[in-house]
Each structure stands twice: as C-alpha cells, then as structure tokens.
N, C-alpha and C positions, 0 to 999 in steps of 0.2 A: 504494500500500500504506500501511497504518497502521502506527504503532507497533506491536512486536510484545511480547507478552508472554513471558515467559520460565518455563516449568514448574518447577517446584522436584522436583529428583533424590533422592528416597531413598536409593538406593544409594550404596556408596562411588565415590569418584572414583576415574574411569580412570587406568591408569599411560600410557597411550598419546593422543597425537589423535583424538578422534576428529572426523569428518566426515560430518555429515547435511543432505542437500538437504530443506529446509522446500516450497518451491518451485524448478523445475527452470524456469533462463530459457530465450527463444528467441532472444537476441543475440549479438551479437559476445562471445567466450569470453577471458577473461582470462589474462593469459601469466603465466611464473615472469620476476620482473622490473621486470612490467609498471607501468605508473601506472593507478589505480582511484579510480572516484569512489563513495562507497556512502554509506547511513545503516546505522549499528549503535549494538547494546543490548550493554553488555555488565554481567555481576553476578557475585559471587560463586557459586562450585558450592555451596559447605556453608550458607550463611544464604540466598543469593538478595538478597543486597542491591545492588542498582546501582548501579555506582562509575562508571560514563560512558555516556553517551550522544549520539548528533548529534542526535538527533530532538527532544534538550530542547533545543539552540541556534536550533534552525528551519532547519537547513541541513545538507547534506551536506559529505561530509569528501574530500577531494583525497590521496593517498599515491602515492608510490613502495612498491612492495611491497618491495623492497630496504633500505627503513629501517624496517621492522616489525618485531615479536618473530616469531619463527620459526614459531609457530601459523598468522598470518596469511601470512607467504610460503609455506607448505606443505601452507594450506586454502584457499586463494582460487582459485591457478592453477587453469583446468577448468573454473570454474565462470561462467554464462554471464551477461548483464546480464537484468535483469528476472526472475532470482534470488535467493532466499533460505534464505540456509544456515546450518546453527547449528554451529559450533567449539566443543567442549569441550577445554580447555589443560591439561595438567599446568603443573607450577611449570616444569618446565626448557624445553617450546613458550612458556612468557609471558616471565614477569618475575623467572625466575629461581628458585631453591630458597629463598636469603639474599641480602641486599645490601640497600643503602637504597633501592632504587624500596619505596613504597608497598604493592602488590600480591604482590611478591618472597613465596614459599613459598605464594603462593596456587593453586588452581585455579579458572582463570576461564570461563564460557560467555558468549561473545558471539554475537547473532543479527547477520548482514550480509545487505543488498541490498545486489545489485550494481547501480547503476544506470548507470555509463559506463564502456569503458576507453579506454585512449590508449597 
C-alpha cells in the first residue's frame, strides 16, 4: 500500500470515535493489549494539517497498544493485518481536552495499516 491521503471533513467533528475500515484485512486480527506493527497518517480534523507520520521516516512503527491514547486501544482491536482503517478522535480518545501535549483539545484523524501483530 501507499501513503494514504487523508479527505478533508466539512462537517463538524464527532463527539464520539469513530471507526471506518478503509480496507478490510485477511490476517491474523489484532487483540485489546496486543503489540502492533503499522504505518499511519495522522492530521488534524479542522485544517487537515499533518502533524505525524511513519511513512515520512520510511519505516513502520512497533506499539504496545496499552501505551497508546485510548482512540488507538479502542480502534485497533478487530481489526485485521493487511488493513486499513481511518480513527476519527475527539480530544478526550487522543490527547486530551487541555494539558501541555501539543495536540491536547484537538480532534485528530489518523489513517492505520495494520501490517503485523504479536
């Protein structure tokens, strides 16, 4: 797979997670817990501006899904390798309403492939 691009949402942002399968994989399914290996985009909901990505370092990312913000432990599990699913985050799923992370009060859309679990 390529980089994915990310649509820009007119609509107001969701109060909830939401969770859409981009591509539905056919491999070993990811657990709540688990450790995951993926590439992801992730940007802003309201501008669409991209604040991270694995795909610009040329390599994918390695997690425990137990050290994640709560978007990623509770949009991942289910979803299977050789998928691609897009997480829409309120502030309290990422980085919070307030606080010093960066992101904090934002709503964030990350696209994920799943590419290994463990």
């Amino acid at each position: 797979m390529d980089k994915p691009e990310i649509d820009f949402h007119p609509e107001p942002a969701p109060k909830d997670l939401v969770i859409k399968d981009i591509t539905e994989g056919t491999g070993p399914e990811a657990v709540l817990g688990g450790r995951v290996t993926v590439h992801y985009v992730g940007v802003n909901y309201e501008t669409g501006e991209q604040f991270d990505a694995s795909w610009d370092r040329g390599e994918p990312a390695t997690f425990g899904l137990n050290g994640l913000i709560k978007a990623w432990q509770d949009g991942i599990p289910g979803m299977k390798v050789g998928g691609r699913r897009e997480l829409i985050c309120p502030p309290d799923t990422a980085y919070g309403t307030s606080g010093g992370h960066r992101l904090s009060g934002q709503t964030l859309i990350f696209v994920i492939d799943l590419l290994q679990v463990a």
